[in-house]
Each structure stands twice: as C-alpha cells, then as structure tokens.
Gaussian input, Z-matrix of N, CA and C with variables (Angstrom, degrees):
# hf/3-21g

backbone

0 1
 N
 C     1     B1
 C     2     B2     1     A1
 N     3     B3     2     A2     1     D1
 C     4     B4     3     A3     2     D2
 C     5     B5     4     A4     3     D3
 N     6     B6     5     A5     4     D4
 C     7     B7     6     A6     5     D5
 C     8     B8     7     A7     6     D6
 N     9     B9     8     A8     7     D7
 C    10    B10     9     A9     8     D8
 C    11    B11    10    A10     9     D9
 N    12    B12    11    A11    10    D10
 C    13    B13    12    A12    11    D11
 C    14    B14    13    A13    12    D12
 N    15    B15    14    A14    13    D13
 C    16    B16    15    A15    14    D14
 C    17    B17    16    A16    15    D15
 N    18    B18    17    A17    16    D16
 C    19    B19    18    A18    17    D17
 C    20    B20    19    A19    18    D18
 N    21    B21    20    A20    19    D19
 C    22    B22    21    A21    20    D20
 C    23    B23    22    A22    21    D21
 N    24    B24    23    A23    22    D22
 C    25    B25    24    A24    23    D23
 C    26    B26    25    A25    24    D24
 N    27    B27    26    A26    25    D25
 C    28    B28    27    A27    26    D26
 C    29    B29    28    A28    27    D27
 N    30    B30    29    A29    28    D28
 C    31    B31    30    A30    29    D29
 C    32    B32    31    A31    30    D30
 N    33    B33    32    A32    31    D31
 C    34    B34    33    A33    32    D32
 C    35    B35    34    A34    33    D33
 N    36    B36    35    A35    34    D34
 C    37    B37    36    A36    35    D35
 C    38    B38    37    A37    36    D36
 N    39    B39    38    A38    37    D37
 C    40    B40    39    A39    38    D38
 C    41    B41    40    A40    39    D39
 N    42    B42    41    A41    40    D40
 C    43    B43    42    A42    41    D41
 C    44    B44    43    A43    42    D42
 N    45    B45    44    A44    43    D43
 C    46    B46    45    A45    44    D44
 C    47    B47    46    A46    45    D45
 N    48    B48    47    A47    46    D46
 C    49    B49    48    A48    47    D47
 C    50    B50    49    A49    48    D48
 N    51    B51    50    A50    49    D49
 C    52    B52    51    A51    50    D50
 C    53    B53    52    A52    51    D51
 N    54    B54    53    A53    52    D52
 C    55    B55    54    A54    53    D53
 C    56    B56    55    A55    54    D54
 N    57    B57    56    A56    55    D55
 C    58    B58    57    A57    56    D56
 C    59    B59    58    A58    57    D57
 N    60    B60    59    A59    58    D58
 C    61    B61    60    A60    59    D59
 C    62    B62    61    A61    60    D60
 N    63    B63    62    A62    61    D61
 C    64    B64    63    A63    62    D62
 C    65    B65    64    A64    63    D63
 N    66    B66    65    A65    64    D64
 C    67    B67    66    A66    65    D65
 C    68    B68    67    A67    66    D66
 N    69    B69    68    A68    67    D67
 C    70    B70    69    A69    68    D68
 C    71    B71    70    A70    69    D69
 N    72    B72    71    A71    70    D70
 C    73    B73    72    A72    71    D71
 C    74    B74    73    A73    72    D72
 N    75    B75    74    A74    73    D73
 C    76    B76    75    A75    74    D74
 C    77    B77    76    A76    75    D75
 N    78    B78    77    A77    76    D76
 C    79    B79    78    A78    77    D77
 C    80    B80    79    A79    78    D78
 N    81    B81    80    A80    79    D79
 C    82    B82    81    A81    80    D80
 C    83    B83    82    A82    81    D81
 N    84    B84    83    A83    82    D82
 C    85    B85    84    A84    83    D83
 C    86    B86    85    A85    84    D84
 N    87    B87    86    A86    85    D85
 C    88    B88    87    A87    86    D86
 C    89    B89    88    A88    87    D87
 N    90    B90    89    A89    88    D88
 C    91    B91    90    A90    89    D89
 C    92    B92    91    A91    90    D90
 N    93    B93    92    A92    91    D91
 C    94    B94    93    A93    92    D92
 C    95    B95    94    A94    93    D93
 N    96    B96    95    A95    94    D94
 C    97    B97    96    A96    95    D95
 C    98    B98    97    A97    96    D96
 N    99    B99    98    A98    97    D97
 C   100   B100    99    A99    98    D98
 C   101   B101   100   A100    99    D99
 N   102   B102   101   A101   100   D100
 C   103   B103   102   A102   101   D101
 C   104   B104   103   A103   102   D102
 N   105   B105   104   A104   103   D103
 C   106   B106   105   A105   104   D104
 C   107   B107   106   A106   105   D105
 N   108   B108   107   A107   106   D106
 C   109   B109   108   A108   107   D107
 C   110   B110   109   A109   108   D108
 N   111   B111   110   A110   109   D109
 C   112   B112   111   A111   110   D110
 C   113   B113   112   A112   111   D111
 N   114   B114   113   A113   112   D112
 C   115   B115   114   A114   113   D113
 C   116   B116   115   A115   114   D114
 N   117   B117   116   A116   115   D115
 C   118   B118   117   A117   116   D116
 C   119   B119   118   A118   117   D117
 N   120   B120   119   A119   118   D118
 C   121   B121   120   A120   119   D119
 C   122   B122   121   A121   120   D120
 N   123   B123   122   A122   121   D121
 C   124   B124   123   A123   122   D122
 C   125   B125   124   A124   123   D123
 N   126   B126   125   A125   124   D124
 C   127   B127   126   A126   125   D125
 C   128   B128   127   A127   126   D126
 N   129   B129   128   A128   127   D127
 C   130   B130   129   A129   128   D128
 C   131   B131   130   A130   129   D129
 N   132   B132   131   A131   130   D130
 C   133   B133   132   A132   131   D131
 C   134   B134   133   A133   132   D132
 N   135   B135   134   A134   133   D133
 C   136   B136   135   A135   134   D134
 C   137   B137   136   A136   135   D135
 N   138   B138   137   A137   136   D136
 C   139   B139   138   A138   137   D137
 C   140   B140   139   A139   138   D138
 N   141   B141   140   A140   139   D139
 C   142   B142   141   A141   140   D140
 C   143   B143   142   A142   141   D141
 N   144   B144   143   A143   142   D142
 C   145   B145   144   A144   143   D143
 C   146   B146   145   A145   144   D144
 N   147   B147   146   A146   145   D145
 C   148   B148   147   A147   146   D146
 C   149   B149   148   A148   147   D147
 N   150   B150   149   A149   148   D148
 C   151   B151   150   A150   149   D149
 C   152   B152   151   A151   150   D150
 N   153   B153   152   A152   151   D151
 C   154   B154   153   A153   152   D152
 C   155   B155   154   A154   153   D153
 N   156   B156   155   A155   154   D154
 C   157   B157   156   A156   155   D155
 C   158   B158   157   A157   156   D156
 N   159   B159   158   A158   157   D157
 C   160   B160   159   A159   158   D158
 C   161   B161   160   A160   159   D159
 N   162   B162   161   A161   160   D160
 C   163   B163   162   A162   161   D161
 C   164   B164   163   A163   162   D162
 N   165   B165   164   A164   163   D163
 C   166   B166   165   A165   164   D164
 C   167   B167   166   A166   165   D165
 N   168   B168   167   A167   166   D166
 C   169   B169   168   A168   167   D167
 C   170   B170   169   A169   168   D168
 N   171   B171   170   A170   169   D169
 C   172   B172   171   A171   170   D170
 C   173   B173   172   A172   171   D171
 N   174   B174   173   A173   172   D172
 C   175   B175   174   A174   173   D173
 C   176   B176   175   A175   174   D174
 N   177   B177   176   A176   175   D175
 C   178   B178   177   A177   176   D176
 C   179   B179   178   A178   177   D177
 N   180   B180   179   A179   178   D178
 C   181   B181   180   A180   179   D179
 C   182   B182   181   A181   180   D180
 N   183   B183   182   A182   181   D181
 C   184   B184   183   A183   182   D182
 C   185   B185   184   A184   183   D183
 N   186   B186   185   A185   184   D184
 C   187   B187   186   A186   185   D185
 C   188   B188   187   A187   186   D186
 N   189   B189   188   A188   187   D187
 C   190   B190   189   A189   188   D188
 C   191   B191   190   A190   189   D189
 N   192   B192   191   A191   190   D190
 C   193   B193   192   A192   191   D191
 C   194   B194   193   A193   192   D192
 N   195   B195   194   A194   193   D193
 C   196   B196   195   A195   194   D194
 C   197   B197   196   A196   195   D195
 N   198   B198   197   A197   196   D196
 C   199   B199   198   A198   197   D197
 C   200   B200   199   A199   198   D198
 N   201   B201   200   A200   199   D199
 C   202   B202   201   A201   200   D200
 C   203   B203   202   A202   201   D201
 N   204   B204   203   A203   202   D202
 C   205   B205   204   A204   203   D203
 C   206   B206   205   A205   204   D204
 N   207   B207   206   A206   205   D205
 C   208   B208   207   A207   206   D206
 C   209   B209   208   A208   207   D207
 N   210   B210   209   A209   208   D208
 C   211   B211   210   A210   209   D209
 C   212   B212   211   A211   210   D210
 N   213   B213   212   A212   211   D211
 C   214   B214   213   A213   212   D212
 C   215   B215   214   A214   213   D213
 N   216   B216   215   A215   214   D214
 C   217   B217   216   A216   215   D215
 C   218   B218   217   A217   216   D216
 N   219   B219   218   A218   217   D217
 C   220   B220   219   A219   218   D218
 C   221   B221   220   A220   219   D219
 N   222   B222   221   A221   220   D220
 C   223   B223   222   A222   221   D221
 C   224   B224   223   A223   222   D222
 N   225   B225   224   A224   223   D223
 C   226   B226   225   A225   224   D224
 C   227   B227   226   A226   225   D225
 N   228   B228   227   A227   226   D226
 C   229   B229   228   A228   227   D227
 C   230   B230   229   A229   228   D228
 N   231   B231   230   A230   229   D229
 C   232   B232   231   A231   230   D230
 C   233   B233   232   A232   231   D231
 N   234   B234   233   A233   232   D232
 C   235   B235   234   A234   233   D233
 C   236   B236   235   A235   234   D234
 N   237   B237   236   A236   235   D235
 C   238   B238   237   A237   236   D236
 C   239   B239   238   A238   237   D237
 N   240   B240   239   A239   238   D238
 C   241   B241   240   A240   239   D239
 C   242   B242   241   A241   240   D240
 N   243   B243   242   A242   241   D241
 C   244   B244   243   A243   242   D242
 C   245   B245   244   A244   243   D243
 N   246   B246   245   A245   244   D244
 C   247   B247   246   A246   245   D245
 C   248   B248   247   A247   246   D246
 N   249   B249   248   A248   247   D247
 C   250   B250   249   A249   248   D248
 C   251   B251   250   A250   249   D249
 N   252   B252   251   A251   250   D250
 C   253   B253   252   A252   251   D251
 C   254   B254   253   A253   252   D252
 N   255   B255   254   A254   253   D253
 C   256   B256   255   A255   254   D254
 C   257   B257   256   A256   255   D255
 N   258   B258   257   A257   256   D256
 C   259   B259   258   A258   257   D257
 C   260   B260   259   A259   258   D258
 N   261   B261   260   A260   259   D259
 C   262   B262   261   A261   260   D260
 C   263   B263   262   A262   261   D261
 N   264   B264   263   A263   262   D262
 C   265   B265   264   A264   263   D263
 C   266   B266   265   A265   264   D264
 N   267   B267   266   A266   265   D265
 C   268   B268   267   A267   266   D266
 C   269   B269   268   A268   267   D267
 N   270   B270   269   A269   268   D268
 C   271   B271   270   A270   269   D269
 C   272   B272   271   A271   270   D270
 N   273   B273   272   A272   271   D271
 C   274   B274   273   A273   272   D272
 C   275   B275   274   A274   273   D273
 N   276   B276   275   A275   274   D274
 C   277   B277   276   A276   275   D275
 C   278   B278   277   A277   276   D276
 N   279   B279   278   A278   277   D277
 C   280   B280   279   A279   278   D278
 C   281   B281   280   A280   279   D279
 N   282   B282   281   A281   280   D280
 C   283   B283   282   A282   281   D281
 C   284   B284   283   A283   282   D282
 N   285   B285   284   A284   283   D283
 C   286   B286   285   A285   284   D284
 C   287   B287   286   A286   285   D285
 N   288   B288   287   A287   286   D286
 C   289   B289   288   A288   287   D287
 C   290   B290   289   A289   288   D288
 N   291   B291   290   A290   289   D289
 C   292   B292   291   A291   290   D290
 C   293   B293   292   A292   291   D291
 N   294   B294   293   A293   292   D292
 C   295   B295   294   A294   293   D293
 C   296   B296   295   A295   294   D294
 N   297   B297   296   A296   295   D295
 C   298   B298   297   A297   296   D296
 C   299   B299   298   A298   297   D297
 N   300   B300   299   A299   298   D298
 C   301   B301   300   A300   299   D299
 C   302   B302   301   A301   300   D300
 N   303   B303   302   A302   301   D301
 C   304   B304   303   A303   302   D302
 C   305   B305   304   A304   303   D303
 N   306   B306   305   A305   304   D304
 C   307   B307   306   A306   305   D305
 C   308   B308   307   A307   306   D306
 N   309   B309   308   A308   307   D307
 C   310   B310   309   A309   308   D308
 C   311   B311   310   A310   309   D309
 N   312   B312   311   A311   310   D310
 C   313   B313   312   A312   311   D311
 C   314   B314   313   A313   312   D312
 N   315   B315   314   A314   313   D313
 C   316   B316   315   A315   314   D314
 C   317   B317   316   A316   315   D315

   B1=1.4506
   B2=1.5182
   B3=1.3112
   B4=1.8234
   B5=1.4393
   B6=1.9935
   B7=1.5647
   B8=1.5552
   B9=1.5518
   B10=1.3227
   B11=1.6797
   B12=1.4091
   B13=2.0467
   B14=1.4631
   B15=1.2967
   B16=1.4201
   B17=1.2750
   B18=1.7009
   B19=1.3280
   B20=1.1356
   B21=1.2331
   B22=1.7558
   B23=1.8152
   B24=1.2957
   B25=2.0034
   B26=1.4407
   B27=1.4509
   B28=1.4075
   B29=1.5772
   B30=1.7819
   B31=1.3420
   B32=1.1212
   B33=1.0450
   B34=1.3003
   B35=1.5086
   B36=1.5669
   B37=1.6174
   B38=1.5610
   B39=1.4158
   B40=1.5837
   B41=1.3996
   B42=1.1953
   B43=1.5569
   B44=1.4828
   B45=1.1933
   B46=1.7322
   B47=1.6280
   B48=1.7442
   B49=1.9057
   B50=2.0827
   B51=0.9413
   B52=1.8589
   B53=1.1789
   B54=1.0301
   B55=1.4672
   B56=1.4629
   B57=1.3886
   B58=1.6139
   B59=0.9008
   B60=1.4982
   B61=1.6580
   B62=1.1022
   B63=1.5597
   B64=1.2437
   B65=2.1115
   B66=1.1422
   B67=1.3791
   B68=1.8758
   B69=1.2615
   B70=1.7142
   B71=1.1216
   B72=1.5054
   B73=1.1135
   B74=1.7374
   B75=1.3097
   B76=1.9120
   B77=1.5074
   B78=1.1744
   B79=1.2729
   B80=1.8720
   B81=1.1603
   B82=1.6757
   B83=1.3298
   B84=0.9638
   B85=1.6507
   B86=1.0375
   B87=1.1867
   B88=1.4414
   B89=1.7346
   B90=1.7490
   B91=0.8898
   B92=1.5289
   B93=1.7289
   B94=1.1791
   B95=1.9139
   B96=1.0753
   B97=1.2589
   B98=1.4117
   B99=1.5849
   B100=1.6685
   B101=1.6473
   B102=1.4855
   B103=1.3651
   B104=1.4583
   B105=1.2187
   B106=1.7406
   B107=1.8486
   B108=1.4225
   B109=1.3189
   B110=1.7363
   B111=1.8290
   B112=0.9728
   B113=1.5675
   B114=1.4718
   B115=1.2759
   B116=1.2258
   B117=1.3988
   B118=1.9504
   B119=1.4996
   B120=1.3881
   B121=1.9958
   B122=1.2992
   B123=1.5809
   B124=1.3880
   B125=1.3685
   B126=1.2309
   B127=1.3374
   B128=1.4045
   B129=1.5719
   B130=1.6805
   B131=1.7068
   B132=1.4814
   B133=1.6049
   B134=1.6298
   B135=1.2486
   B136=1.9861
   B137=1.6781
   B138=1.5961
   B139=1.6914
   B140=1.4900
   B141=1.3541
   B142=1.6778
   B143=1.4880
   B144=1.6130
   B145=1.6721
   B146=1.5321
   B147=1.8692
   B148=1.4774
   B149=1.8665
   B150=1.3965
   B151=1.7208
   B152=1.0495
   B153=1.9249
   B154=1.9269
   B155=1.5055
   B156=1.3151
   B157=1.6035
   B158=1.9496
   B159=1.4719
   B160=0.9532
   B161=1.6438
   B162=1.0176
   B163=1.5757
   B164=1.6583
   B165=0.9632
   B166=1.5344
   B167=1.5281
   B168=1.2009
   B169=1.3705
   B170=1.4595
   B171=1.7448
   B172=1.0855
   B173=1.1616
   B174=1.1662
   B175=1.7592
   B176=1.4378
   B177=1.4518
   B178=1.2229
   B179=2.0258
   B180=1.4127
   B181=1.8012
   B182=1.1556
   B183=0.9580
   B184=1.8461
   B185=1.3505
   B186=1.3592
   B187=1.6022
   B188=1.5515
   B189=1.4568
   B190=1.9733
   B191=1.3191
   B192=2.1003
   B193=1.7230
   B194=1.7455
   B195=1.2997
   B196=2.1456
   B197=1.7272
   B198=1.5398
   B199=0.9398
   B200=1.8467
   B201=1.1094
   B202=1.7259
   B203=1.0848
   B204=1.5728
   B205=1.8717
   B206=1.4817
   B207=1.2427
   B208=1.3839
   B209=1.5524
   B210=0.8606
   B211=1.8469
   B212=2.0522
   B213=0.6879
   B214=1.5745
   B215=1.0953
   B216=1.8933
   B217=1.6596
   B218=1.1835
   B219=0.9922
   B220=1.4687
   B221=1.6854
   B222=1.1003
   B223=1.4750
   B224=1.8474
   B225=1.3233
   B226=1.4175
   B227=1.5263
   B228=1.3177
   B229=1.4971
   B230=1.7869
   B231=1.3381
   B232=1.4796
   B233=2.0701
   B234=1.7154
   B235=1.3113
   B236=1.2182
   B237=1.7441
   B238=1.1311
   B239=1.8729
   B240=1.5234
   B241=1.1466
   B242=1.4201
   B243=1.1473
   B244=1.5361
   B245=2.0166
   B246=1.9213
   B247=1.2871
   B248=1.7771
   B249=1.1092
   B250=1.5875
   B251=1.4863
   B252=1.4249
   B253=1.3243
   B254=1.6648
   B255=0.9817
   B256=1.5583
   B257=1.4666
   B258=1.1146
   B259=1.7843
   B260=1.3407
   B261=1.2093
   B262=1.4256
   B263=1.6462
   B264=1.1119
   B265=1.5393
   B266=1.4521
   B267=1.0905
   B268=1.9055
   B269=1.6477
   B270=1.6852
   B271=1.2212
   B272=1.9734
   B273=1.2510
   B274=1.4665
   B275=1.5858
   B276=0.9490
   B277=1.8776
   B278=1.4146
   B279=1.2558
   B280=1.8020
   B281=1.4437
   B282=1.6079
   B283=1.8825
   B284=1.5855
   B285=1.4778
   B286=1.3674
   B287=1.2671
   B288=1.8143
   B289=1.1265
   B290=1.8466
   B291=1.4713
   B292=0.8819
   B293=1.8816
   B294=1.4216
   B295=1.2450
   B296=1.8159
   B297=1.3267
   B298=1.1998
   B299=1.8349
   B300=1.3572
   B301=1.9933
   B302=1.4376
   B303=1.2100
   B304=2.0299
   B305=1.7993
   B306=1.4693
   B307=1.2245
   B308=1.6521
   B309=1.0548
   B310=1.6445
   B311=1.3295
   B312=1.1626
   B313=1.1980
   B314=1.5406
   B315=1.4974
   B316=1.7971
   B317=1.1857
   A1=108.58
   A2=110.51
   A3=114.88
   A4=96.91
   A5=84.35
   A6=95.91
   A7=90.96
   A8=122.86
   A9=126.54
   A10=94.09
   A11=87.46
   A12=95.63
   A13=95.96
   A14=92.43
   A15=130.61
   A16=130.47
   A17=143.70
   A18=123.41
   A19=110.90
   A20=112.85
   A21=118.01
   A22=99.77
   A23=109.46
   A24=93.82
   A25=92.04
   A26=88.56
   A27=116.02
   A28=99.31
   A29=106.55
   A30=124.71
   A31=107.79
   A32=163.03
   A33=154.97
   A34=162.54
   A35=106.01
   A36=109.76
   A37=120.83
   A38=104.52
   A39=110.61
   A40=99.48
   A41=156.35
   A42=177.78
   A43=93.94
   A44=91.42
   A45=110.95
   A46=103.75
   A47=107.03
   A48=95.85
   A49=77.71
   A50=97.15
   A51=107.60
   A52=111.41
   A53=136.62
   A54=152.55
   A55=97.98
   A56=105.46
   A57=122.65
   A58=118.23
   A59=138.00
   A60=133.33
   A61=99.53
   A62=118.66
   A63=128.72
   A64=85.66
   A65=111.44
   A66=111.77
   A67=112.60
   A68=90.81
   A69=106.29
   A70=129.21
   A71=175.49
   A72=145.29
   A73=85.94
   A74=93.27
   A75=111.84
   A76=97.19
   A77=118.91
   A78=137.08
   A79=121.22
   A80=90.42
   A81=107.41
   A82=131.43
   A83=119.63
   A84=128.45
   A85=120.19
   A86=130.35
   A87=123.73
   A88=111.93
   A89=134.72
   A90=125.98
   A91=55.50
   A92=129.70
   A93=126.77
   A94=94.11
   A95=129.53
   A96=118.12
   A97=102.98
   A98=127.60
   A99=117.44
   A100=102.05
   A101=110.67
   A102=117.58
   A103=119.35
   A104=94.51
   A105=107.47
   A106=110.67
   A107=113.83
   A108=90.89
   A109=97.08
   A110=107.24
   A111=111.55
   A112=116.48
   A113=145.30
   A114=151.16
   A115=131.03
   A116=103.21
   A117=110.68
   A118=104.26
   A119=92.25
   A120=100.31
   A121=95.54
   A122=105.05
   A123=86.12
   A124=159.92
   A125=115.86
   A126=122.02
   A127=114.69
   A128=101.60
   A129=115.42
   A130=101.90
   A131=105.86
   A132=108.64
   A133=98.13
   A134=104.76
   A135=103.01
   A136=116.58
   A137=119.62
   A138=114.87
   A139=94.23
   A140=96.22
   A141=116.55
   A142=110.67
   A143=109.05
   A144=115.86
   A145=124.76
   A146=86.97
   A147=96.84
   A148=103.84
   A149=93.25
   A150=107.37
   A151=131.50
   A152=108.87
   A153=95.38
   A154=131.46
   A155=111.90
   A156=109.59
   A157=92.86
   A158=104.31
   A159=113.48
   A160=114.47
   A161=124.82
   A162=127.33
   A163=94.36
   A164=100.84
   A165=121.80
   A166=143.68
   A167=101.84
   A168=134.56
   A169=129.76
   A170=147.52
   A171=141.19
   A172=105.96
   A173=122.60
   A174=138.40
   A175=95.03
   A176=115.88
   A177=133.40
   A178=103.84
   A179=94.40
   A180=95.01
   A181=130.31
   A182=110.26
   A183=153.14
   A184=117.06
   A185=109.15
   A186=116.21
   A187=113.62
   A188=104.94
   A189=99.33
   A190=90.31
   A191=105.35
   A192=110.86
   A193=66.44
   A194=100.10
   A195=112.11
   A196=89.01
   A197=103.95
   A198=128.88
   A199=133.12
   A200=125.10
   A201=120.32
   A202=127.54
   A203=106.21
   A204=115.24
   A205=98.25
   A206=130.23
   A207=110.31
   A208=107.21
   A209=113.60
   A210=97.48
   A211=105.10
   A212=123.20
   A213=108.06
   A214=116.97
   A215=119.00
   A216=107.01
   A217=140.77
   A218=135.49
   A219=131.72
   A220=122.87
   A221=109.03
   A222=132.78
   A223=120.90
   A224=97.10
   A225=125.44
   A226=126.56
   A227=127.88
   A228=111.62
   A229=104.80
   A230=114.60
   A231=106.55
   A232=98.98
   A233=113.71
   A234=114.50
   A235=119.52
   A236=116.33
   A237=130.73
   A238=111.63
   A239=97.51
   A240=112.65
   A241=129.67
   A242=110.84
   A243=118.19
   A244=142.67
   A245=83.13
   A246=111.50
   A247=92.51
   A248=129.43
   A249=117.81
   A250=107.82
   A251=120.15
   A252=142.45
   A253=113.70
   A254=119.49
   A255=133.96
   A256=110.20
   A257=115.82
   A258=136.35
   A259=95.81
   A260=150.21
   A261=136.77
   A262=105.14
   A263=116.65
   A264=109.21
   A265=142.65
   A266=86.50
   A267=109.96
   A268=109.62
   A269=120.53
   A270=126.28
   A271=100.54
   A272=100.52
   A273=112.34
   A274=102.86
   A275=110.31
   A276=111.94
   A277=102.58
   A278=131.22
   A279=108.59
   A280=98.81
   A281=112.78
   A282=120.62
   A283=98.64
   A284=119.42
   A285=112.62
   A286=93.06
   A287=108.41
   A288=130.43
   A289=103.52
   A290=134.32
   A291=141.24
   A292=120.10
   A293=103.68
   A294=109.03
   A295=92.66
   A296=118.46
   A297=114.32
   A298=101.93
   A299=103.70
   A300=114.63
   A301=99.87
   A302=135.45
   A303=115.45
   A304=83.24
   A305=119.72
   A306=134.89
   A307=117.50
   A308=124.43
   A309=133.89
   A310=122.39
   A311=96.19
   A312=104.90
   A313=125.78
   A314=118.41
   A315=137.72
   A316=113.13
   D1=120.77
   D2=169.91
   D3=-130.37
   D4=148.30
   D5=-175.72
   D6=160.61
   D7=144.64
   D8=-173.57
   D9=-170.83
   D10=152.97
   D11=-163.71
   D12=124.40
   D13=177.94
   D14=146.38
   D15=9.16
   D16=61.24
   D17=-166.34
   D18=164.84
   D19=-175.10
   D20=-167.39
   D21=-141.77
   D22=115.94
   D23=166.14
   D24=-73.75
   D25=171.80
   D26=176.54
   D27=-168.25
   D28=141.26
   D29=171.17
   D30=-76.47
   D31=116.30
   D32=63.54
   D33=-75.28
   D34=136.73
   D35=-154.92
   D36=75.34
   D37=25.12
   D38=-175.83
   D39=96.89
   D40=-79.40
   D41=112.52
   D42=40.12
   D43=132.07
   D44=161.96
   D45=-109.82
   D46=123.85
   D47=-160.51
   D48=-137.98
   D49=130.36
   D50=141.60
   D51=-20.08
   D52=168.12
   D53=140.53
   D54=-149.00
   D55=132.96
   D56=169.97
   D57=-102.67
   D58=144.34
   D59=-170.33
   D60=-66.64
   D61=166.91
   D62=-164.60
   D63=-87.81
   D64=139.36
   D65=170.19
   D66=-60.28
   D67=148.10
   D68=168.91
   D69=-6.15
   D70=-14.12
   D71=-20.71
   D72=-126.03
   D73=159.18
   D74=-161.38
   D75=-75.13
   D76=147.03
   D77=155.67
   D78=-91.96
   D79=143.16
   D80=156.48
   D81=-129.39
   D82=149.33
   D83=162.20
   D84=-90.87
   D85=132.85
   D86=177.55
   D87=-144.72
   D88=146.61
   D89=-112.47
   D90=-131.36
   D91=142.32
   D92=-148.38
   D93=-121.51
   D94=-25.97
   D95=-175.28
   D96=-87.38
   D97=2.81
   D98=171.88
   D99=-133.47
   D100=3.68
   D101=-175.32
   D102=46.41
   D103=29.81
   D104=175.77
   D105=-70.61
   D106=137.74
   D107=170.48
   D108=-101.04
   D109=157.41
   D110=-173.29
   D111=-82.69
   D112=115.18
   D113=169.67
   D114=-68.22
   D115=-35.76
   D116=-174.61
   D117=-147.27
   D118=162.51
   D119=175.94
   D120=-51.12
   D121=-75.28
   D122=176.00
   D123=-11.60
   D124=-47.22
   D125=173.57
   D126=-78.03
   D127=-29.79
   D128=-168.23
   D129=-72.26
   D130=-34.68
   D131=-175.21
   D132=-70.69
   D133=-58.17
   D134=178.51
   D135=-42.08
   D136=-48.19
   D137=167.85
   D138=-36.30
   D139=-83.87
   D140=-152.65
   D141=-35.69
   D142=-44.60
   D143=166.65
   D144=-19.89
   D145=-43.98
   D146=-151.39
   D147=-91.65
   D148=-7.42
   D149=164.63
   D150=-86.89
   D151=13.56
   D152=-157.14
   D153=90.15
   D154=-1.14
   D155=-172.23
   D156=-115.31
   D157=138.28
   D158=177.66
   D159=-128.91
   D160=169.28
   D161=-174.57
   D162=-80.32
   D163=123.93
   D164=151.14
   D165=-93.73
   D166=-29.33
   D167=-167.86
   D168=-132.56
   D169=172.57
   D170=144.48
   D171=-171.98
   D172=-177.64
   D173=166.09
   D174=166.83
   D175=162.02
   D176=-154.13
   D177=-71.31
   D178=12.42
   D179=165.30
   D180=-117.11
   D181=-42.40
   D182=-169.96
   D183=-114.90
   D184=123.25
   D185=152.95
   D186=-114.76
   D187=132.87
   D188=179.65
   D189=-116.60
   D190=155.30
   D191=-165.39
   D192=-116.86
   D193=168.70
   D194=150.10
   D195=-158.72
   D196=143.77
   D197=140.45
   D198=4.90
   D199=61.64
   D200=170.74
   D201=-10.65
   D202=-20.96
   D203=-174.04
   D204=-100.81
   D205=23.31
   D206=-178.68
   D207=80.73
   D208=14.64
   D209=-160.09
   D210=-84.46
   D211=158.64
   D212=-171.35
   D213=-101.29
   D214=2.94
   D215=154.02
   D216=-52.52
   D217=126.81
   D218=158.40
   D219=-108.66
   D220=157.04
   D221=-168.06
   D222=-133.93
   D223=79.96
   D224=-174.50
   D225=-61.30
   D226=69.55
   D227=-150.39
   D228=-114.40
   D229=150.17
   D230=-162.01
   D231=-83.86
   D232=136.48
   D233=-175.06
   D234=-40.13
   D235=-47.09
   D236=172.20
   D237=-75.64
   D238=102.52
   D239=167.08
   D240=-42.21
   D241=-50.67
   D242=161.03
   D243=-41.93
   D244=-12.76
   D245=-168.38
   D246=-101.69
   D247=-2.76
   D248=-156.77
   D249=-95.46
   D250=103.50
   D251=-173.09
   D252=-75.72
   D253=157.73
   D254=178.38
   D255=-32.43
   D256=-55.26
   D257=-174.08
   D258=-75.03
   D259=-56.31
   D260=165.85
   D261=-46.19
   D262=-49.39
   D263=171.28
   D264=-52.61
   D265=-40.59
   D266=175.53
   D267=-93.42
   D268=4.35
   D269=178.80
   D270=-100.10
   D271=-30.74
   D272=174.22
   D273=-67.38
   D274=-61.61
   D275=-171.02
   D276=-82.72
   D277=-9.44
   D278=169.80
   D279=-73.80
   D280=-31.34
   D281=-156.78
   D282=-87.79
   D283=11.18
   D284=-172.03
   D285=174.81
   D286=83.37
   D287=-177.55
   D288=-78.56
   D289=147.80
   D290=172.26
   D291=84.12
   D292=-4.12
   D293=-144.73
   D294=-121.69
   D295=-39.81
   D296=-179.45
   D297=-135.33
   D298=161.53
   D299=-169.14
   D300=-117.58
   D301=148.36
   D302=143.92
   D303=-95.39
   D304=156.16
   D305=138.80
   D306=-146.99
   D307=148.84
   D308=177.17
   D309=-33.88
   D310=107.97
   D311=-174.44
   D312=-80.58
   D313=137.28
   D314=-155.84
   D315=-28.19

C-alpha cells in the first residue's frame, strides 16, 4: 500500500483502505428576509442596492460596493460569480448583519 497526505486508515472487511476527508462542503449566501439564495453579482449588487451599498469600483475581476453614507466599509466581491469564496460571503453578512446568512449549500 502507497499513499501519504490527507486521511485516516481504517480496517474494514479485512482491508486496510485510506479514507480521505470528505472535501470542503459548498457554501451559499442567502438574502434572509426573502430566503432567496444569492446566484449572481448581479442579484447580490441589487440586495445590497436595496441596503445602501453602491458600486464604487470595478475592473475586469472585481467589483467593490461602500456605503451611500460615506461609511468606509467596503465589500469586495470577485466579477466572476463562480469565483466567490466563503470570506467574500461572511464579508457580506458581517457588513449587513440580519439581512443576509452563508449556509451549505444542497
């Protein structure tokens, strides 16, 4: 048997086998007063719209929202939706407590 990393043996059925952690499990955002989950910048920029956050920023990676009141948060999210990681998630709901969740996604 070769193999090094990641894992736990375990006996079973006679067999000594690897076990690999179960991978990462996916996140979502979801926009909590319509329990919508969020799908695209798009939609995520339209919530946030409706909170006060406006575009500040862009380039062909990144869009940043801040605050209408001057306020000096910002909210950094990658263009490509597909790219938007846990920490972009939990940067949305610390900056807009009550208003949006991440939980595991289906």
């Amino acid at each position: 048997m070769s193999g090094s990393g990641a894992g736990v043996w375990v006996f079973r059925n006679g067999v000594m086998q690897l076990e690999q952690p179960a991978a990462a499990s996916r996140k979502a955002l979801v926009y909590v007063p319509t329990n919508e989950v969020v799908r695209s910048v798009e939609a995520l920029e339209r919530r946030l719209g409706t909170l006060g956050w406006e575009r500040y920023y862009e380039n062909r990676s990144i869009v940043q929202l801040h605050k209408r009141d001057g306020g000096a948060d910002l909210i950094t999210i990658p263009r490509d939706f597909a790219s938007l990681r846990s920490t972009h998630m939990y940067d949305v709901v610390v900056k807009n407590r009550d208003h949006f969740k991440v939980v595991d996604a289906a």
